[in-house]
C-alpha angles and dihedrals in degrees: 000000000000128000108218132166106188090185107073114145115210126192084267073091132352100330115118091215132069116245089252083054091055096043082056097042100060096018089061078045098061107244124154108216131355129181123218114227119179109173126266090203109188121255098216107079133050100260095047092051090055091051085057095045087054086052090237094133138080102240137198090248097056100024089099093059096035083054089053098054087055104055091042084053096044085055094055097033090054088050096038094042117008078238117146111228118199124196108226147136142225108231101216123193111173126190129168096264126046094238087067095046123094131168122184131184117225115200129193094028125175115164124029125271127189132234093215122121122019121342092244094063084044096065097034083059089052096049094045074052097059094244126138111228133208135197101234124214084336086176148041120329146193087241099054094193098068092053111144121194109153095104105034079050099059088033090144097046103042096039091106090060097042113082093178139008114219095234086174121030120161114324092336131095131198119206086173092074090041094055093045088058084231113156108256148186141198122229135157111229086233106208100144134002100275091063086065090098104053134111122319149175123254116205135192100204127106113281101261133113092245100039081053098050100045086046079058102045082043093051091209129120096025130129137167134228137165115230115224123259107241084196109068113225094258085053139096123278101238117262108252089243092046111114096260106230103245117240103275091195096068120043114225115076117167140209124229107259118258129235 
């Protein structure tokens, strides 16, 4: 059984780690595969301009070089850690209301694909790419105001474009996508490092970058579970040099390699 979170933010947008942070991170902590996924925000709309102006997007110009990164990192990571690392996105598309809003992970990227025009042609962009997609936080949330609907919304429409629904993200757990039998993930919405024990998925595949990503287009063998804090909420937030507490749910933490 494999621990996995495929929704892990880095400073390419709005994250407050580094992509080699993060590998360390959650590779001292004993996952198994993460995905980085920096948002793609449209560039068609006000808010998404000013996400651009504020330089929080992935953009056509640098995906090449944030691509990169990611591939270097999932080397080491898989030499340092035995830890999978997957290149992806978050399409983000804000409005002002939470029905117009709709964020979609997109896994296995490759090349870059933009948020811009209709959902619908968003995530048509993302599946002729090979991505997986997934249908990020689709209902009510703690932050109200990063509610997203639009896709949990148009559910039956858009079902064809959707390859997994986020029934868990973060602290937050949605029964609506259980009891619509949708296929479904856990992730974290990793921002910040207290956002490290959160809710996960849990997979039964081999441990490969392919094998993980066909499990995920499949949508079988796949749970979800939320590691325990090891920091109450009254407590600390561990210092960045402190020894990070393994995941006690899931045997197989690993040490960094040694020169």
């Amino acid at each position: 059984m494999l621990l996995a979170d495929f929704h892990v933010h880095s400073t390419w947008s709005d994250g407050r780690l580094s992509i080699p942070e993060i590998v360390d991170l959650f590779g001292r902590s004993g996952h198994d595969a993460i995905a980085i996924t920096d948002h793609v925000v449209d560039t068609d709309s006000l808010l998404g301009k000013i996400a651009h102006g504020c330089r929080l997007s992935i953009t056509r110009d640098n995906f090449q070089a944030y691509r990169a990164e990611i591939e270097s990192e999932a080397r080491r990571a898989w030499d340092a850690y035995r830890m999978v690392v997957l290149a992806g996105c978050e399409l983000t598309r804000n409005a002002l209301t939470g029905k117009r809003s709709a964020h979609a992970l997109a896994l296995g990227l490759d090349s870059f694909v933009p948020a811009d025009g209709p959902v619908e042609e968003m995530l048509t962009r993302a599946r002729e790419a090979g991505a997986v997609t997934v249908a990020c936080h689709p209902n009510e949330q703690s932050d109200w105001f990063a509610n997203t609907f639009y896709l949990w919304n148009r559910r039956r429409e858009i079902s064809s474009l959707i390859d997994l629904w986020e029934l868990a993200c973060r602290w937050d757990l949605f029964p609506q996508v259980s009891r619509a039998r949708l296929p479904y993930v856990g992730n974290s919405d990793f921002h910040d490092r207290p956002h490290l024990y959160a809710w996960k998925t849990l997979m039964s595949c081999d441990k490969r970058p392919d094998a993980i990503l066909a499990s995920l287009r499949a949508g079988v063998g796949l749970g979800v579970t939320r590691l325990p804090d090891p920091f109450p909420a009254a407590a600390r937030i561990p210092d960045e040099t402190e020894p990070l507490r393994p995941c006690t749910v899931i045997p197989g933490f690993i040490e960094p390699a040694t020169a």
